[in-house]
C-alpha positions in Angstrom: -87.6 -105.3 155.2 -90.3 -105.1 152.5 -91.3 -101.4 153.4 -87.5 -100.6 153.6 -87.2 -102.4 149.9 -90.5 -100.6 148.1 -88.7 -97.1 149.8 -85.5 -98.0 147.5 -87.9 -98.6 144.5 -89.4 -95.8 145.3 -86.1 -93.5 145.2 -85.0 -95.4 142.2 -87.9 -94.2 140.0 -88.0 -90.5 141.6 -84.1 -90.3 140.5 -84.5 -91.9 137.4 -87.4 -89.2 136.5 -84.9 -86.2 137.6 -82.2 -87.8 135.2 -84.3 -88.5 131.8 -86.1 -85.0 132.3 -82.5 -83.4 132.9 -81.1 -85.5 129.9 -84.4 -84.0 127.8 -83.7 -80.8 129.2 -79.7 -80.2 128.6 -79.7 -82.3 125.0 -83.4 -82.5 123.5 -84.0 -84.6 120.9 -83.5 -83.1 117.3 -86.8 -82.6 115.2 -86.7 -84.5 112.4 -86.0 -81.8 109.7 -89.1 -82.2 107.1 -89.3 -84.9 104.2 -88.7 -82.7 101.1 -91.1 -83.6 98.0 -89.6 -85.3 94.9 -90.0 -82.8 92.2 -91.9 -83.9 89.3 -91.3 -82.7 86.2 -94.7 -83.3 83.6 -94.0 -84.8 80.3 -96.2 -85.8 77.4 -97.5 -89.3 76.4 -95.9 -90.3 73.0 -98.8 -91.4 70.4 -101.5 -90.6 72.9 -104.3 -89.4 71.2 -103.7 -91.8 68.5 -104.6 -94.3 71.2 -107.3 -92.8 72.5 -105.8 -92.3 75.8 -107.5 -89.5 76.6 -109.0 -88.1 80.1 -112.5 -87.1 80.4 -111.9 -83.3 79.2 -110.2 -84.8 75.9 -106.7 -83.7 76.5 -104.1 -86.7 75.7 -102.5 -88.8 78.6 -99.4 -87.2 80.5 -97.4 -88.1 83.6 -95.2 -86.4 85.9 -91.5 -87.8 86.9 -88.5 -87.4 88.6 -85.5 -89.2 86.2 -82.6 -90.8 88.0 -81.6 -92.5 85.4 -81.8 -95.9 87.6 -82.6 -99.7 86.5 -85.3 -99.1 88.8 -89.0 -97.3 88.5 -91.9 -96.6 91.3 -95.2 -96.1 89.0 -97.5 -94.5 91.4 -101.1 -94.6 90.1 -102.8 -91.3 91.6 -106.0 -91.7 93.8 -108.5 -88.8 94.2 -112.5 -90.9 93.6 -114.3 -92.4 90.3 -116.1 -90.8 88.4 -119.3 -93.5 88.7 -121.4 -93.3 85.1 -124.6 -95.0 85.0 -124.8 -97.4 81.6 -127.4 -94.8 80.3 -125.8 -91.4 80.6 -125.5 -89.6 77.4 -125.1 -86.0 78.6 -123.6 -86.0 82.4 -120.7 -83.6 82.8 -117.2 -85.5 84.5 -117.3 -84.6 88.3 -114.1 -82.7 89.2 -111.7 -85.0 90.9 -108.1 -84.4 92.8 -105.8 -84.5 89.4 -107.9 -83.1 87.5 -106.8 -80.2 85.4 -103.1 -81.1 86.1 -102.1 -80.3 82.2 -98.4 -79.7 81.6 -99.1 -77.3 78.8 -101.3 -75.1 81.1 -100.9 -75.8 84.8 -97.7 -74.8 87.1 -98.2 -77.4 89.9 -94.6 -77.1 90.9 -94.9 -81.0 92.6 -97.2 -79.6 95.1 -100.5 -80.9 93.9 -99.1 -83.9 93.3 -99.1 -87.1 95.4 -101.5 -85.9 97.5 -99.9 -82.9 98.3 -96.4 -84.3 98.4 -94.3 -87.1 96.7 -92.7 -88.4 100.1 -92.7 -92.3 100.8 -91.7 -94.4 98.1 -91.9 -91.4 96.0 -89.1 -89.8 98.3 -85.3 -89.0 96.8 -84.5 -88.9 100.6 -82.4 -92.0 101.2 -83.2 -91.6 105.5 -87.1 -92.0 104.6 -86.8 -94.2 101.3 -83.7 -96.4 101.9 -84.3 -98.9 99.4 -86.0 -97.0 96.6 -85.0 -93.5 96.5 -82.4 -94.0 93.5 -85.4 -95.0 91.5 -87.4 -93.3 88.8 -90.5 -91.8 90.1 -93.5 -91.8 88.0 -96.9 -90.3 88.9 -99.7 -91.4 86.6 -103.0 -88.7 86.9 -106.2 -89.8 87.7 -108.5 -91.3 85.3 -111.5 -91.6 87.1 -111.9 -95.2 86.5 -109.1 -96.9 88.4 -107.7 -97.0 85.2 -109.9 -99.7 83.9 -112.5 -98.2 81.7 -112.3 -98.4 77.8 -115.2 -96.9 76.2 -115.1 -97.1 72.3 -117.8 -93.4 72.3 -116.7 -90.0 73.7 -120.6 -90.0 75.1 -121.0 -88.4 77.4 -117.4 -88.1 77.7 -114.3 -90.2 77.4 -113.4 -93.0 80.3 -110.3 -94.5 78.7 -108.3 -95.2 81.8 -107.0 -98.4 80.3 -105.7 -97.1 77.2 -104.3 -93.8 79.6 -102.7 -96.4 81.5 -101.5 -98.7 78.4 -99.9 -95.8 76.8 -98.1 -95.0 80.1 -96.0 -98.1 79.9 -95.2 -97.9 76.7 -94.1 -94.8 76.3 -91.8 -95.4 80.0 -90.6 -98.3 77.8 -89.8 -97.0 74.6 -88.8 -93.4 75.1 -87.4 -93.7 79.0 -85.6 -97.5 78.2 -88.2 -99.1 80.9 -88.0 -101.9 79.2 -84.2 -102.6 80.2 -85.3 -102.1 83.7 -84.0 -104.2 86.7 -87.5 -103.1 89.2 -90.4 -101.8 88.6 -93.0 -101.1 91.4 -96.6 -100.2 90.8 -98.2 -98.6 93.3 -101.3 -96.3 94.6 -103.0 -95.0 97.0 -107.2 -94.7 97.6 -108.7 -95.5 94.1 -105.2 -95.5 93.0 -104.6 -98.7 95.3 -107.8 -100.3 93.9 -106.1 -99.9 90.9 -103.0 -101.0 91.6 -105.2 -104.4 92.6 -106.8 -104.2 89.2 -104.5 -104.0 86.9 -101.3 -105.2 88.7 -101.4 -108.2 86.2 -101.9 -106.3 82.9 -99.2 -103.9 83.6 -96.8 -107.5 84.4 -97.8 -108.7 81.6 -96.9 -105.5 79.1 -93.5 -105.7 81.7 -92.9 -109.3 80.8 -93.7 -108.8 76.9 -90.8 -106.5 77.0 -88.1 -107.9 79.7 -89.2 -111.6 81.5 -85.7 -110.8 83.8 -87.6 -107.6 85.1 -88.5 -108.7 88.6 -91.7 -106.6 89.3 -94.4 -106.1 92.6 -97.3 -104.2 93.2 -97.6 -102.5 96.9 -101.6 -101.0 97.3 -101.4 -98.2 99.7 -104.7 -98.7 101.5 -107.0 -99.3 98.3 -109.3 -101.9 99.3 -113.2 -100.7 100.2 -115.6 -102.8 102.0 -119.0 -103.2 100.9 -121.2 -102.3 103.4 -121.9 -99.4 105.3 -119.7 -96.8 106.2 -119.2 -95.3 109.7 -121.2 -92.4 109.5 -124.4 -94.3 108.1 -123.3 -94.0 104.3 -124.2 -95.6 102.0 -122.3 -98.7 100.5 -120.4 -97.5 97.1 -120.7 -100.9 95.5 -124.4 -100.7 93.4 -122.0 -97.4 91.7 -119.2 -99.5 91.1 -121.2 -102.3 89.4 -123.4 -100.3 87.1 -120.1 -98.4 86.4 -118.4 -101.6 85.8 -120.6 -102.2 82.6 -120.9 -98.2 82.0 -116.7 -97.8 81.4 -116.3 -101.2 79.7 -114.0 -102.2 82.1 -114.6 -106.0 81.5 -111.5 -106.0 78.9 -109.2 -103.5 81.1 -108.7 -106.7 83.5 -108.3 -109.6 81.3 -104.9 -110.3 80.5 
C-alpha cells in the first residue's frame, strides 16, 4: 500500500512537470518591457552665485527635473564619492567624481548620465514601477562632493559649498517652482547621496516647515550608511578621511538646525 501510494506521488509530480513545461512552452511569460528613464530637463539655480553655492570648478548650483506640475516632489540628492580635503590643503586639485561636469550650459546629458545611469525607481514617471510617486516632480540635485554639508567661507584650494548648493536648491524649488505650496516632498539619495540624505534630512525639514508646517515630508536613504571598519577586500576604513574632512569643509554648521 505504501509502495503503491509513493508510485501515485510519483506520477503526480512527473505529470505536473509535463504540464507547467507545456504551459511555459505554448504561453511564455511576457518580458517585462524596460523601465524608461524620467527625462530631466537642467535648469539654473536662481541667486546662486550670490550665495556662494558654487561646485568645486566655480560654476553656480543647477539641478535637473522632470515638472508634473504635482503637489508632490522626489528631491533625489546624487551619489558618486567625496571629495576628502585634509584641514591643510591650499593647492589640491578637486578629484573628478560621477556628476561632475554635468553643466546645462555646456553638457548634453540627455538624462542618461543621470541617476546613475537612469532615473527609474522613485524617479520613474512609470505608474507599474512607481505606483505611488510617479505623478510627482522629480528633482536631481548634482554632487557636491561633500554630502552636501561643507561650507567653506575661502575658495582655497577650491570651493566645498555643498550646504549653500543644497540651501539654494530648496529655495529656488520653493520660490520659482511653488514648492512651498506642496502637499509631499521626499528627500532621497543613494551612496554618498544617502549619507546625505541622513545628514541633512532635518535642515532641509526645517527650510520645508519655515515655508508650509501642513507639508507632510520623509527622507528614504537608498543604501547610504558606511561602516567603519574594514572593508572586504582588506581596505582601509574611510572614517580618519571623513573626520579630518569634517573640520576641512566646515561641515559643523551644515548640520545644526
Amino acid at each position: 500500500m505504501l509502495w503503491s501510494f509513493r508510485v501515485g506521488l510519483c506520477l503526480d509530480v512527473v505529470v505536473m512537470s509535463i504540464f507547467v513545461l507545456y504551459v511555459a512552452a505554448v504561453d511564455p511569460i511576457p518580458t517585462p518591457s524596460p523601465n524608461p528613464s524620467t527625462e530631466l530637463q537642467a535648469e539654473n539655480v536662481s541667486g546662486a552665485a550670490a550665495m556662494g553655492a558654487l561646485y568645486p570648478d566655480g560654476s553656480p548650483a543647477v539641478l535637473w527635473m522632470n515638472y508634473t506640475g504635482s503637489p508632490g516632489w522626489v528631491i533625489s540628492l546624487s551619489g558618486g564619492g567625496w571629495r576628502f580635503l585634509s584641514q591643510t590643503a591650499s593647492t589640491e586639485v578637486p578629484p573628478p567624481l560621477y556628476s561632475d561636469g554635468l553643466d546645462p550650459l555646456t553638457v548634453e546629458a540627455g538624462g542618461n548620465e543621470l541617476c546613475y545611469g537612469s532615473c527609474d525607481g522613485i524617479m520613474s514617471n512609470d505608474p507599474d514601477i512607481n505606483p505611488l510617486f510617479h505623478s510627482f516632480n522629480k528633482v536631481w540635485v548634482p554632487i557636491s562632493g561633500t554630502s552636501f554639508t561643507g561650507d567653506r567661507t575661502t575658495d582655497k584650494p577650491y570651493p566645498v559649498r555643498g550646504a549653500r548648493i543644497l540651501g539654494a536648491v530648496i529655495a529656488h524649488l520653493q520660490t520659482h517652482r511653488n514648492m512651498r505650496a506642496a502637499s509631499d516632498i521626499i528627500l532621497t539619495g543613494g551612496s554618498s547621496g544617502g549619507l546625505a540624505t541622513y545628514l541633512v534630512c532635518d535642515r532641509v525639514a526645517a527650510l520645508v516647515a519655515a515655508q508650509n508646517l501642513t507639508t507632510r515630508y520623509s527622507c528614504l536613504a537608498d543604501a547610504g550608511f558606511f561602516l567603519d571598519h574594514d572593508s572586504m577586500s582588506g581596505a582601509p576604513s574611510q572614517s580618519p578621511s571623513f573626520k579630518e574632512s569634517f573640520y576641512a569643509w566646515n561641515s559643523t554648521g551644515a548640520l545644526a538646525v
